[in-house]
C-alpha positions in Angstrom: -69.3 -10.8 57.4 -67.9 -12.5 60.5 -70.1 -12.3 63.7 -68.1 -11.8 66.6 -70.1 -12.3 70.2 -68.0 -11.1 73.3 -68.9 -11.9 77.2 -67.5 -10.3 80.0 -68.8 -7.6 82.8 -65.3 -6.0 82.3 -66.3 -2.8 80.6 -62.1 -2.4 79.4 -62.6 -6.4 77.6 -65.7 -5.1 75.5 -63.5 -1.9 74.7 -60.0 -3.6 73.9 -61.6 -7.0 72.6 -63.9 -5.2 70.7 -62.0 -2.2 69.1 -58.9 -5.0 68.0 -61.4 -7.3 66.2 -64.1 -4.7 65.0 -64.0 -3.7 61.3 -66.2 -2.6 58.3 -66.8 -6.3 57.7 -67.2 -7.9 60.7 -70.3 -7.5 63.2 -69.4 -7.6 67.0 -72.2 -8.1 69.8 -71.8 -7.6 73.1 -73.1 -9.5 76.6 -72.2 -8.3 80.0 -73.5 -11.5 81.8 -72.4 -15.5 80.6 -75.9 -16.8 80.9 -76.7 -15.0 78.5 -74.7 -16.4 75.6 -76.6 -19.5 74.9 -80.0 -17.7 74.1 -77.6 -15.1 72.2 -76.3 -18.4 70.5 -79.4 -20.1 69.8 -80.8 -16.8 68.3 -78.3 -15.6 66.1 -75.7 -17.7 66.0 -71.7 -15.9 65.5 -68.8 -16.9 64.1 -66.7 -16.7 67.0 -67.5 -16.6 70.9 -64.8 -14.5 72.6 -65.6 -15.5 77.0 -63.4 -13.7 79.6 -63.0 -16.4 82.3 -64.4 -14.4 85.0 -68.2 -13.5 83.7 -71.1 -13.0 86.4 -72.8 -15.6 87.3 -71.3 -18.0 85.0 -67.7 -18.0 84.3 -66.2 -18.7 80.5 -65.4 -22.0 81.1 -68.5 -22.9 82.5 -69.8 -20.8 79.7 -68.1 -23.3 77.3 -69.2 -26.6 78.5 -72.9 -25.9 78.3 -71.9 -24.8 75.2 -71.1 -28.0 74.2 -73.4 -29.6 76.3 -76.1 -27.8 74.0 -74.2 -28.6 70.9 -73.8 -32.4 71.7 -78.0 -32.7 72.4 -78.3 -31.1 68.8 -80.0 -28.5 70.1 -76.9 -26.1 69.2 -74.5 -25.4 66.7 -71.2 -25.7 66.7 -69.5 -22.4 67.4 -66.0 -21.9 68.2 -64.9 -20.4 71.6 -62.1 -18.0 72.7 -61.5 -17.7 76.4 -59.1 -14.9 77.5 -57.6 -16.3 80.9 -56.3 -14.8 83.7 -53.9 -17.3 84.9 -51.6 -19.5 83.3 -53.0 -22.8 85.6 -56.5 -22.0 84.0 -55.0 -23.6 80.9 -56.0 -26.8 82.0 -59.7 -26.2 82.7 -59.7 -24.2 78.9 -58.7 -27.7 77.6 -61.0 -29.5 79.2 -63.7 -27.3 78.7 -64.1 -27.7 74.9 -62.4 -24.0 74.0 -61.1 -24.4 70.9 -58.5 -21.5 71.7 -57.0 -19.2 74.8 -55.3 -16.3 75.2 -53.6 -15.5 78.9 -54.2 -11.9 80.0 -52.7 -9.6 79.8 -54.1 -9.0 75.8 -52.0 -7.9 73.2 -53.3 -7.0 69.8 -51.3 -9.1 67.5 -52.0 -12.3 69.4 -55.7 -11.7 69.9 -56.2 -11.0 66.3 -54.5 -14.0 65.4 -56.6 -16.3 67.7 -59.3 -15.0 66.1 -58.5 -15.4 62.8 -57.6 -19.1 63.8 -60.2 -19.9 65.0 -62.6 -18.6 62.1 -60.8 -20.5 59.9 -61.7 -23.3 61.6 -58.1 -24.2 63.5 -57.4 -24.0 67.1 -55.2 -21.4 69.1 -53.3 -22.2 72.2 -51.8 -19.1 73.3 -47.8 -19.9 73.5 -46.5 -16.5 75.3 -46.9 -18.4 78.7 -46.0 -21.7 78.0 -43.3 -23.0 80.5 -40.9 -23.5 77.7 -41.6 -19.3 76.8 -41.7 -18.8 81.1 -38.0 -20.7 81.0 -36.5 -18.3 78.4 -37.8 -15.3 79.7 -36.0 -16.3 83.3 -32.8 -16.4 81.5 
């Protein structure tokens, strides 16, 4: 049974997050707050971290690097990390951050599902609906 943990003080990302990637077999926990994830890490680790890059107090990608900060002292496992971005430019600092995948709002079922199953798989997701290649088409 997958174990799913999702950050974000947006009540509507724990409801549309939650209800697309909730099943009989998978257990999803919930955080309103991103310091929070590293003691929800160290004490039961998940499958799959899902961030939204604006958490309070400490934003997903800030969320991610002491992530891996914690990972890379041993003190941490490895855990795979989803950030849902707002912006397309926040692409960069997903990269950099360590994120294994992204998704730019707005959220769309098929797509988040997929990232997640990507990632739990143990492959990356780099959301490609607002690439500028996809941005260039869509202007035609």
């Amino acid at each position: 049974m997958p174990r799913i943990l999702i950050a974000s003080d947006a009540p509507w990302v724990h409801d549309e997050v939650g209800s697309v990637l909730a099943g009989a077999d998978t257990e999803v926990t919930h955080l309103a707050s991103g310091v929070e994830v590293r003691d929800s890490v160290r004490a039961r680790t998940p499958d799959l971290v899902v961030l939204d890059s604006q958490i309070s107090q400490m934003g997903g990608v800030a969320v991610t690097m002491d992530l891996r900060l914690e990972e890379g002292g041993g003190r941490l496992p490895h855990v795979p990390v989803l950030i849902l971005l707002d912006r397309r430019p926040d692409v960069f600092l997903a990269r950099r951050s360590g994120a294994e995948g992204w998704l730019v709002k707005p959220l769309d079922p098929i797509r988040l599902r997929k990232a997640a199953y990507e990632l739990l798989v143990g492959r990356t997701y780099h959301d490609e609906a607002f690439t500028p290649e996809a941005a260039a088409v869509i202007a035609e």
